[in-house]
C-alpha positions in Angstrom: 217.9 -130.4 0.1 215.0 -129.6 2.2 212.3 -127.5 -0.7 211.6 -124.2 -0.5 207.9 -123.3 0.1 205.9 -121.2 -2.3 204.6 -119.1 1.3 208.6 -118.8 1.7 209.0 -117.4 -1.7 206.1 -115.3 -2.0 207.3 -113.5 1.4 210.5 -113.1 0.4 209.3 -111.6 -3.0 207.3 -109.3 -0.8 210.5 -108.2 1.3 212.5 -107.2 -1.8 209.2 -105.3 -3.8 209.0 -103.6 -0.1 212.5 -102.4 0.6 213.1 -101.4 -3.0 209.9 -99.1 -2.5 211.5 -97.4 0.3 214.3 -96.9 -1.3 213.0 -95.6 -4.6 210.7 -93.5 -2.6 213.7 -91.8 -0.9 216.3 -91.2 -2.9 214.6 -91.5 -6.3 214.9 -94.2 -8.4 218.4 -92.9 -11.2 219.9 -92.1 -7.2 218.9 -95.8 -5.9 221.4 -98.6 -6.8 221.1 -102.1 -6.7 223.2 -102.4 -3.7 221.0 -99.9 -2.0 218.2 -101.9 -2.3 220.2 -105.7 -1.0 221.5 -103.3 2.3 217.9 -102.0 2.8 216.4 -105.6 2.4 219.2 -107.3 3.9 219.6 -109.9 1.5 222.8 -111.3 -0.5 222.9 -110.8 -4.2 221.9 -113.7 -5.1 218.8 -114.0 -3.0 217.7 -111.2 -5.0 218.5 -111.4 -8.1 216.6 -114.8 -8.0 213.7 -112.5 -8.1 214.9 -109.4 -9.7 217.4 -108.9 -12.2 217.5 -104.8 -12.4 215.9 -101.7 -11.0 213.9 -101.6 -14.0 212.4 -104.6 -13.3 211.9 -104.0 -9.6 210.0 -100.8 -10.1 207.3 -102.5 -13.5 206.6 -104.9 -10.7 205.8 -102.8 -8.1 203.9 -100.7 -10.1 202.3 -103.4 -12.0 201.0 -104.8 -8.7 199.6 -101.6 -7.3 197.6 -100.8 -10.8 196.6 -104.7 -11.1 195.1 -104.3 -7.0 193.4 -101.0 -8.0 192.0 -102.5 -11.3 190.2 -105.3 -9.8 188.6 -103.6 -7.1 187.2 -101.1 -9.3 185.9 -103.9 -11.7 184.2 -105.7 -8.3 182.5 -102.7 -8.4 181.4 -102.9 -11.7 179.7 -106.0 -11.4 177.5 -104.7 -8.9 174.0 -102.8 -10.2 174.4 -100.3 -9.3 177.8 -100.0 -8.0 178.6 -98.3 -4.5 178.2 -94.4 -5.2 181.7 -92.6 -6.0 182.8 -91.3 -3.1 182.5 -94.0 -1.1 184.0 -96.4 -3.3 187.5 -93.8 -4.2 187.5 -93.5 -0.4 187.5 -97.5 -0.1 189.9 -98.1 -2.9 192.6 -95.3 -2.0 192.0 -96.5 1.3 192.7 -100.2 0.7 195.6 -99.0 -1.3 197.1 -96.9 1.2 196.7 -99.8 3.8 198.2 -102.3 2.3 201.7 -100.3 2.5 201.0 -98.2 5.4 204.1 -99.9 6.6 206.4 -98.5 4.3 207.9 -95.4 5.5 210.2 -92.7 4.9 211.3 -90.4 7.4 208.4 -91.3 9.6 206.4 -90.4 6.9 204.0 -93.0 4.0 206.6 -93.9 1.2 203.6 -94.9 -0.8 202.8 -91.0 -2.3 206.5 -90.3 -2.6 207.1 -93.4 -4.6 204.0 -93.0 -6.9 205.7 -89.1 -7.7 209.3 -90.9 -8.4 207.6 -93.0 -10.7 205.6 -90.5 -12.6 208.7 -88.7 -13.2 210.8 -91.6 -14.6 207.7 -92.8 -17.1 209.1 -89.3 -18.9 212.2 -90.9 -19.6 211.9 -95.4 -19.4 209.6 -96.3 -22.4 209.3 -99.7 -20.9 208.0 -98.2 -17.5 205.8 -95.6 -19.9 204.0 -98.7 -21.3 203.3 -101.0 -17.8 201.5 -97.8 -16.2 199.6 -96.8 -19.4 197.6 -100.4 -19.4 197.7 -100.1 -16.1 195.8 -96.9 -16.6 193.9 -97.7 -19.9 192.5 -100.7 -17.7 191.6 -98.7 -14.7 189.7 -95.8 -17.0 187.9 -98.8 -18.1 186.7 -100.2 -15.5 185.6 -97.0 -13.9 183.6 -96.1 -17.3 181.6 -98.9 -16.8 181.3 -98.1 -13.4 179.5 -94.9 -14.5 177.3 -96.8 -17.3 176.3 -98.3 -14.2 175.2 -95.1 -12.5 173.7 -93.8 -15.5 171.9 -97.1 -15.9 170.3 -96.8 -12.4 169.8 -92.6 -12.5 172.2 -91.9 -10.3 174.2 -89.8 -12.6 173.2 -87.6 -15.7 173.5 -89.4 -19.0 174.2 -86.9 -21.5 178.4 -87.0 -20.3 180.6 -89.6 -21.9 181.7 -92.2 -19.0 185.4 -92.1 -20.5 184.9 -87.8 -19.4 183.9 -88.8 -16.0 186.7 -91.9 -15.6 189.1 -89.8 -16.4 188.2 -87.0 -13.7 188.3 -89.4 -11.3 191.3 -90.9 -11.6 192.8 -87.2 -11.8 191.0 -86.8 -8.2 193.0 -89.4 -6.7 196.1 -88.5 -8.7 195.8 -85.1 -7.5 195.0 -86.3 -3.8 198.6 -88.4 -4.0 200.7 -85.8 -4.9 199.2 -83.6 -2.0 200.0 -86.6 0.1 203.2 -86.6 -1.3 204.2 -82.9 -1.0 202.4 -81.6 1.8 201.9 -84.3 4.2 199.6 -87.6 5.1 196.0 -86.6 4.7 193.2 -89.4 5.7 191.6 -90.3 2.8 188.1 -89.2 4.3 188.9 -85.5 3.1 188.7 -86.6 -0.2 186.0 -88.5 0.2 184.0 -85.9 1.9 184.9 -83.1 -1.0 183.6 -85.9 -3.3 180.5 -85.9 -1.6 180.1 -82.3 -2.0 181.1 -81.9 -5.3 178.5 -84.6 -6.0 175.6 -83.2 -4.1 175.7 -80.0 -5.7 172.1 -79.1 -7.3 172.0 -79.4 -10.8 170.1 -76.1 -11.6 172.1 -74.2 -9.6 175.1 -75.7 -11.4 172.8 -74.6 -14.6 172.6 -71.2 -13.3 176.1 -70.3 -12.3 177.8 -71.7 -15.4 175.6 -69.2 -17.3 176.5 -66.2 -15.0 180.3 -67.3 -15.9 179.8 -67.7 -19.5 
């Protein structure tokens, strides 16, 4: 029997993680059987389940590849002194991101932000799932605080806010900009790299000013 090759295997890997997307995307993934996922592939059983044994460990592995993708780009970044200013890089991440499954669709529309809702929602409720995205996030907040020791390092940002404070913001930028995505439509990811830029920009005495007027 003629072996299979590892470029075979890897694509069909990618088939299944793909169509099981869709599908979770959707329907949601407690709605989404096993047999949902083998008609949308194509696939018999057993082609799959050489990969996959469950839905749960369909969805940790799409997930765990998306946050692993993210991770590393940021921590690229991190390496460089200083690294590419925020707005730019979010915009080249999401972008990358977005990209990279622009051919998954649902309705005519990205499955990408609609799946990344379905699995927020079943984190509440699958410990395991709970645990793959919070290293996935712990490593991500990492790697973006050292991104802003970077930009404090070089004077491109103030100092006197803990880089944890401003990781954190960011990632709830991008969050945020998803579930827009997801609820209201594809948005390019320009938009929120252009309110980034803005935000950004703003003068720091002025800033100084207003807050007091609030306060």
């Amino acid at each position: 029997m003629a072996r299979v090759s590892q470029e075979h295997l890897d694509a069909r890997r990618r088939q299944i993680l793909d169509g099981a997307a869709v599908c979770f995307a959707r329907n949601g993934f407690h709605a989404t059987s096993m047999q949902d996922v083998l008609k949308e592939v194509d696939l018999s059983a057993g082609a799959v389940y050489r990969y996959f044994s469950s839905k749960e460990q369909l969805i940790a592995a799409i997930v765990g590849e998306v946050l692993a993708s993210v991770r590393e780009a940021f921590e690229e970044a991190a390496r460089q002194s200083p690294p590419p200013p925020p707005d730019d890089l979010v915009a080249a991440v999401l972008g990358r991101t977005l990209a990279a499954r622009e051919n998954l669709t649902v309705d005519g529309r990205p499955a990408f932000p609609r799946l990344v809702i379905q699995v927020w929602t079943e984190t509440l409720r699958n410990e395991e799932l709970a645990a793959v995205l919070h290293a996935g996030y712990g490593s991500v907040r990492a790697a973006w605080s050292r991104i802003v020791a970077g930009y404090q390092d070089a004077g491109m940002m103030r100092p006197d806010v803990a880089p944890d404070h401003v990781a954190r913001t960011m990632i709830a930028a991008v969050m945020g900009f998803l579930a827009q995505q997801s609820l209201f439509g594809p948005v390019p990811v320009e938009v929120l790299r252009d309110g980034l830029r803005a935000l950004t920009s703003m003068s720091g005495e002025r800033t100084a000013a207003q807050g007091s007027q609030l306060g």
